[in-house]
C-alpha positions as a Markdown table, in Angstrom:
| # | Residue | x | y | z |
|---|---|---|---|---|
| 1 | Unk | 21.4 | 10.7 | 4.0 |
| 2 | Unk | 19.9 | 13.2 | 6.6 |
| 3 | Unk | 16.4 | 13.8 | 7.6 |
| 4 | Unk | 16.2 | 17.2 | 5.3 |
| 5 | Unk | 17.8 | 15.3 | 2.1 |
| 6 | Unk | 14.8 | 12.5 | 2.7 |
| 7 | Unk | 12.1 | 15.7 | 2.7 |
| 8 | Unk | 13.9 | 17.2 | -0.2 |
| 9 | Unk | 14.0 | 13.7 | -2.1 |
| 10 | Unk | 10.2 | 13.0 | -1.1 |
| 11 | Unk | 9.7 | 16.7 | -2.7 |
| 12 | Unk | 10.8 | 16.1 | -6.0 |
| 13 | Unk | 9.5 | 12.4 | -6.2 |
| 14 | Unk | 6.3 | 14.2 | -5.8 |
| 15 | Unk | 6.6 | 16.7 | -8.8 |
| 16 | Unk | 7.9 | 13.8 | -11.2 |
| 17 | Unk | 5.3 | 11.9 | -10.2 |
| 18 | Unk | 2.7 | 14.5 | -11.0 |
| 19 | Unk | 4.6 | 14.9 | -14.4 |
| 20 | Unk | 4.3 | 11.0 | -14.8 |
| 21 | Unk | 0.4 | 10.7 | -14.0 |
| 22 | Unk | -0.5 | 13.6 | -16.0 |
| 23 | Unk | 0.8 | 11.7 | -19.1 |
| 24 | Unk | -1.5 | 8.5 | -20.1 |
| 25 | Unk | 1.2 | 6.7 | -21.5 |
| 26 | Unk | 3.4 | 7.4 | -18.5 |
| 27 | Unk | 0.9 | 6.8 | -15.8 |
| 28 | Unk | 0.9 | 2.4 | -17.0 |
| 29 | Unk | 4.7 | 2.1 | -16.2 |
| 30 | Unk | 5.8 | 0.4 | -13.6 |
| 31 | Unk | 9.3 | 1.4 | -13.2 |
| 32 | Unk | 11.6 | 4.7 | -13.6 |
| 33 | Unk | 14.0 | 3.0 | -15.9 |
| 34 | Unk | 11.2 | 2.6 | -18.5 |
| 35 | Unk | 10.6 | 6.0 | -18.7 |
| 36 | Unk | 13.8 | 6.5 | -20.6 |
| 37 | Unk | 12.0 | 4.6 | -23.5 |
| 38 | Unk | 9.5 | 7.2 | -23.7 |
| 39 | Unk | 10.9 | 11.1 | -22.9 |
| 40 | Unk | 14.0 | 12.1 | -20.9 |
| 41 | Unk | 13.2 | 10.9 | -17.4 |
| 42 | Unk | 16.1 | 12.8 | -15.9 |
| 43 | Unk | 14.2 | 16.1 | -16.8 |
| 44 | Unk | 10.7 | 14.9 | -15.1 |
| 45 | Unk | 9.5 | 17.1 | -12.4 |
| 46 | Unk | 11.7 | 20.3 | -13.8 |
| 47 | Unk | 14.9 | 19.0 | -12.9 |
| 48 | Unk | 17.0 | 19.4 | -16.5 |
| 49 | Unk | 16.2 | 22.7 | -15.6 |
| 50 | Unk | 19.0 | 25.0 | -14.8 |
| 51 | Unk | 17.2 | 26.9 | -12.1 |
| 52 | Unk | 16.3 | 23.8 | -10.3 |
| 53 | Unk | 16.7 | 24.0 | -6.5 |
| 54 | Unk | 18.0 | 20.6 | -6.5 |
| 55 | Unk | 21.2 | 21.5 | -8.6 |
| 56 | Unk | 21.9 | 24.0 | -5.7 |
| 57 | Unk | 22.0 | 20.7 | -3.2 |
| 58 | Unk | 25.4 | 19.4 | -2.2 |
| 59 | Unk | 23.8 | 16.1 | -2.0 |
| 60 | Unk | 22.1 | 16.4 | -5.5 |
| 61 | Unk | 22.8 | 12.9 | -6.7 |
| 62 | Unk | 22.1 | 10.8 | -3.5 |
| 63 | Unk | 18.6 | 13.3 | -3.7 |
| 64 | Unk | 17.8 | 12.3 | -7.2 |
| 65 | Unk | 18.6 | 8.6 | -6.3 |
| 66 | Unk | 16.5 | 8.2 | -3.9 |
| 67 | Unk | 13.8 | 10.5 | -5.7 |
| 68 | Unk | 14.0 | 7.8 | -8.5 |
| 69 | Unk | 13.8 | 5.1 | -5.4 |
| 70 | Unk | 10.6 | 6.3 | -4.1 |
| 71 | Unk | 9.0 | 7.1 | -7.5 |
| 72 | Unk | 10.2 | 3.3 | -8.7 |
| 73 | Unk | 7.9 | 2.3 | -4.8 |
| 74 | Unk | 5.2 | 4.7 | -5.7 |
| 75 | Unk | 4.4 | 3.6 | -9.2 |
| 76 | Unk | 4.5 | -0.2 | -8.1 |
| 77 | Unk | 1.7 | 0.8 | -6.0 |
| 78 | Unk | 0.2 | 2.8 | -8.5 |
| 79 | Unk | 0.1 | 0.1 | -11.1 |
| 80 | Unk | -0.5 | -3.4 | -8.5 |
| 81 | Unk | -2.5 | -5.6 | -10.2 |
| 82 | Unk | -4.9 | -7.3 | -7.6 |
| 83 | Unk | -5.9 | -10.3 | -8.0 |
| 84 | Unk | -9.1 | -11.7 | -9.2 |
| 85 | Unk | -9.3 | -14.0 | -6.3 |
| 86 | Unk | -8.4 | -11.9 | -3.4 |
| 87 | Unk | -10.3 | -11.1 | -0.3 |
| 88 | Unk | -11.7 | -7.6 | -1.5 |
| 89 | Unk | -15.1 | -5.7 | -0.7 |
| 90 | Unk | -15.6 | -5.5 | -4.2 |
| 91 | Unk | -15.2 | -9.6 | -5.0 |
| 92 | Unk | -18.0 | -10.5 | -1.8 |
């Protein structure tokens, strides 16, 4: 995978992510596979659109792969539990 298909990947991991957090039941899972339980995750961030750049790309599905790979790293973050005990600022 090139440098350009990483940018284009990190681009559309950003709009499905903004279509995941502006959803409240979306926004608590932890994992791109689970969105299949709950709407048509292929279609997230306007790509079961037919205008979509991405479907212009020659690379489309190692894109969307890794899309789906930095969304999966993304919404681990997003939804880290910390624990109670940890060395915070907020638990001193």
């Amino acid at each position: 995978m090139t440098k350009q298909d990483l940018l284009k990947a990190q681009r559309l991991s950003r709009a499905i992510l903004l279509d995941i957090l502006s959803n409240d039941k979306l926004k608590k899972i932890d994992n791109f596979s689970e969105l299949h339980d709950h709407v048509d995750a292929n279609c997230l961030g306007g790509v079961g659109q037919s205008w979509h750049w991405l479907h212009d790309e020659e690379n489309e599905l190692e894109i969307l792969n890794e899309a789906q790979n930095m969304v999966n790293r993304a919404l681990g973050v997003i939804n880290a539990k910390i624990p109670a005990d940890s060395n915070n600022a907020e638990g001193q």
